[in-house]
N, C-alpha and C positions, 0 to 999 in steps of 0.2 A: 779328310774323308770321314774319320768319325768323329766327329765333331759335328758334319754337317749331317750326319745320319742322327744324331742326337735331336740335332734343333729338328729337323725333318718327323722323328716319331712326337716332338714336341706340340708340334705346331696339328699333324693329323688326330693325335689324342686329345689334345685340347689341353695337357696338363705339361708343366716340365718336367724333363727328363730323369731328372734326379727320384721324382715321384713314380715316375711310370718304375725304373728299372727298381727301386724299392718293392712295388705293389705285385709286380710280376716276373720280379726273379729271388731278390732276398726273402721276403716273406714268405715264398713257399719251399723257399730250400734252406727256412731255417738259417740263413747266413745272418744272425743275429749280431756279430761283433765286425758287421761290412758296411760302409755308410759311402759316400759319395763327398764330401767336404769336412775338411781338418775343424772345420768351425763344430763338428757332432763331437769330437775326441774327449769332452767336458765329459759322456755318460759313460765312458769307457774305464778300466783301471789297468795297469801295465799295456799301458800302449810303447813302442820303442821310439826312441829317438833317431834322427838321421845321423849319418854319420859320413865326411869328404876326407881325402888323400888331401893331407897338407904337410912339407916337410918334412917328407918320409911315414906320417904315421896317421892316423884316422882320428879327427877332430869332430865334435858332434856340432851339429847349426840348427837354428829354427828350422821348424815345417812349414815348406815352399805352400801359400796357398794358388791352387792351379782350378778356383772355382768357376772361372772365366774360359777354359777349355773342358769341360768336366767330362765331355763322352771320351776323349780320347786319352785320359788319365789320371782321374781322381778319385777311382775307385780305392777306398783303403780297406783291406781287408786282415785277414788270417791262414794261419796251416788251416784248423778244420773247418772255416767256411772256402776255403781254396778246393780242398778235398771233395767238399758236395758240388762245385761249381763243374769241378773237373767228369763226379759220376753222371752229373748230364747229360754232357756233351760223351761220356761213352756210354750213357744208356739211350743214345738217338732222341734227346729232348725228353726224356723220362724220369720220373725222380721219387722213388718211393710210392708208386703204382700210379703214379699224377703225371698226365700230359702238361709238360710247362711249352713244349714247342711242339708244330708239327716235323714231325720223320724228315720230308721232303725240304724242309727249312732246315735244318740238320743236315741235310746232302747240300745245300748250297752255300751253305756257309765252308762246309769243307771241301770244294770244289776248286778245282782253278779260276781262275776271271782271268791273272795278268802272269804273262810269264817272266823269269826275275832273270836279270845276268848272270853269269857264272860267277863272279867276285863275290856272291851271297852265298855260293856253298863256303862252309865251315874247311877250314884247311886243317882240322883236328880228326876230321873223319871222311875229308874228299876221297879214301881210295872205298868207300862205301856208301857213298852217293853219288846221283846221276845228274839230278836237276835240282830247282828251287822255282816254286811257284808260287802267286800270292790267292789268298779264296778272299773272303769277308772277314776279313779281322785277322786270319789263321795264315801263316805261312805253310807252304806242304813242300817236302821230299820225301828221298827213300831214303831207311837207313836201315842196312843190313837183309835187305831184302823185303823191310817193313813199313809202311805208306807209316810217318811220322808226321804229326803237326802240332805247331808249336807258335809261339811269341813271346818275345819280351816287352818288358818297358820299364821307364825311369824314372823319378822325378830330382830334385836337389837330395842328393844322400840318400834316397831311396832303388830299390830295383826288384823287378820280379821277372820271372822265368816259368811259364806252362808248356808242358809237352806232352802229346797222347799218342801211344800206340794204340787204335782203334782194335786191329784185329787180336792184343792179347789183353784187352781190356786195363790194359795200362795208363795208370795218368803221373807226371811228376811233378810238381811243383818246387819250386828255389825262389825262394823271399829273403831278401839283406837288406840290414838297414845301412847302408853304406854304396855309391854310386856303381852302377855297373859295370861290369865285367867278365873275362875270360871265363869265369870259377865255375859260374850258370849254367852256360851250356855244356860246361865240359861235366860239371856233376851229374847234370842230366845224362851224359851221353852213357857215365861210369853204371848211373844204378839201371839204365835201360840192361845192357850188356851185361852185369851180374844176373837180370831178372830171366834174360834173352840164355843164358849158361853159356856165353860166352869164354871163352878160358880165359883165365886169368893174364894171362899173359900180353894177351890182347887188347886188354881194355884200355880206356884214354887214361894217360897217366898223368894223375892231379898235381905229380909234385913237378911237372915240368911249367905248370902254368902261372906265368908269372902275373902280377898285379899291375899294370899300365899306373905310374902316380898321376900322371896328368897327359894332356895330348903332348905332341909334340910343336911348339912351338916355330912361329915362322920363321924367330930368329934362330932357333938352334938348327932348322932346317937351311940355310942360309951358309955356305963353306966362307964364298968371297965375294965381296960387294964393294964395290969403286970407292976409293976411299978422298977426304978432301972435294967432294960433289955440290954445286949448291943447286937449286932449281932451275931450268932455263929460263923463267919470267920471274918479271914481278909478284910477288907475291898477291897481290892485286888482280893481276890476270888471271887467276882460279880462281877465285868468285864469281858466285853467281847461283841459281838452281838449275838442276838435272833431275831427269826424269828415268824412269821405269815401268816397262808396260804392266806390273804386278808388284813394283814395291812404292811406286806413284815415286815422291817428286824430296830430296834430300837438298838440303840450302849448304853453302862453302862460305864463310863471313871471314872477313877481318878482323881481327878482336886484339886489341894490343899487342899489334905487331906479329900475332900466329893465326894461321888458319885455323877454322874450329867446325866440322861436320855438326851440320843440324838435320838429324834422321829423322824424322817427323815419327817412328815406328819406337825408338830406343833415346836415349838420354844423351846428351850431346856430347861429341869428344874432339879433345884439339888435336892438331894434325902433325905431328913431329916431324921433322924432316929426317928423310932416310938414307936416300940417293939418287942423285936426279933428279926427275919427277915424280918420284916414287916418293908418300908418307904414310906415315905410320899414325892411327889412333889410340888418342890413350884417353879414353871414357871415365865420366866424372865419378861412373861409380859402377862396381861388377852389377852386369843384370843379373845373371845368377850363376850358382857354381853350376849348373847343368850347361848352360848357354858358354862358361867360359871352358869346361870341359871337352863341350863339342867344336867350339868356334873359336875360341880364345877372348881375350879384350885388347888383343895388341893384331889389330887386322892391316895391310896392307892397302892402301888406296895409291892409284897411280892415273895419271892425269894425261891423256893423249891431245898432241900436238899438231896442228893441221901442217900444211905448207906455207902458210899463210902466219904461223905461228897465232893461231888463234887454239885457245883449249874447246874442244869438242865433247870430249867425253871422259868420263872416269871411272876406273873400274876399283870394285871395291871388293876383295877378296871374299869368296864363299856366296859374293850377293849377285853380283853380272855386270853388265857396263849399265850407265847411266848416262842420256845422251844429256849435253845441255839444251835448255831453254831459253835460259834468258841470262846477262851478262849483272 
């Protein structure tokens, strides 16, 4: 979505995107130390490092460049250009007596459009909210009786957290250099309700919130699985390509005696056998710590078998089925 709202003001302005939101958002709000691509980091000095959950403890890694999606996360900024970004959006597009937006574009951004399931309320503060809606970039609920909006976002080792209470002219910001989590919203939730006089007592309690090291894995999720299994075919008979009405078309080869997934999208992984027809990928190389945070790199593929005992389709954990095409 914002990505495609990127290339879209790209293409109506005539200039790229990176130039437009420079020309008409950092430069009049002063967000001097805010750029759009790790490649600008050269004019900067104390810029911070990323930092990921590796074996109990926070290991720093290069910075992901993500110049290739850039509307919907490669903004890199600071505390106090986050602070001016923030007094805009609670002065209704205003910024130091200067129209950066209209009013009415301001009411639509923070607006409903979609409405969200209940699994997105926060279970930190569910008995003080109702709903969860999405507007134009902004997530909205109630919290404590006060229309909140807010978002995050991530990249490898990186994360940030915006929240505004409109009516008490409130903004908060949570910047880490270290991958997302719990800590965000629940900080946020802590200085809204110190700010709100909240009693003490009440407030979201930071020390219960633990640090996720990593997802949980599909084999830890796994109790018991058939043990001694081989595949019901030839391993020859799962070759072939499969298709996708949105991830287009993934190849199944023979390669010294193992199957080996050719993603057209991701870099190729051989097919481990797991149980049954059920295998497991193991990719030639991590796409990135965000992508194996959220997805893992040990994904399940399972390979469905007609009557006929011809393979039809295969489903590939997190991605959907893929029908075949061709043998």
């Amino acid at each position: 979505m914002l990505i495609t709202a990127g290339q879209v003001a790209a293409r109506v302005i005539g200039k790229p995107w990176d130039d437009i939101v420079r020309e008409k958002i950092f430069e009049p709000l002063g967000m001097s130390r805010t750029c759009t691509s790790i490649n600008d980091f050269d004019q900067y000095t104390n810029v911070s490092t990323p930092h990921i959950p590796k074996d109990g403890k926070l290991v720093p890694i290069p910075w992901l460049n993500v110049d290739n999606i850039g509307p919907a996360g490669n903004v890199n900024s600071c505390a106090l250009d986050l602070a001016k970004w923030i007094q805009l959006h609670l002065n209704k597009g205003e910024f130091a007596g200067k129209e950066i937006w209209n009013s009415s574009i301001q009411r639509e951004m923070h607006s409903p459009q979609t409405i969200m399931p209940d699994q997105w309320m926060d279970a930190k503060i569910s008995k003080h909210t109702h709903f969860v809606l999405y507007g134009l970039g902004w997530i909205m609920t109630d919290y404590r009786g006060k229309k909140f909006i807010y978002h995050g976002g991530d990249t490898d080792g990186m994360a940030s957290y915006i929240g505004l209470v409109p009516e008490e002219k409130l903004g908060v910001a949570i910047i880490q250099n270290t991958s997302s989590n719990a800590l965000q919203s629940s900080l946020a939730y802590r200085i809204i309700d110190a700010y709100l006089g909240v009693p003490e007592a009440e407030w979201v309690d930071l020390k219960a919130i633990k640090r996720p090291i990593q997802r949980e894995s599909q084999k830890e999720k796994v109790t018991k699985l058939p043990v001694d299994t081989s595949p019901s075919l030839p391993l020859q008979s799962y070759t072939g390509v499969y298709t996708h009405p949105i991830l287009e078309n993934v190849k199944v080869e023979l390669e010294d005696g193992k199957l080996v997934l050719d993603f057209d999208l991701y870099p190729n992984a051989v097919l481990e056998h797991k149980y049954l027809d059920t295998f497991q990928t193991k990719f030639e190389k991590i796409l990135s710590t965000m992508w194996d945070r959220s997805i893992g790199h040990e994904l399940d593929v399972t390979f469905h078998i007609d009557a006929d005992t011809k393979v039809t389709e295969l489903d590939i954990f997190e991605f959907g089925n893929f029908t075949r095409i061709k043998n």
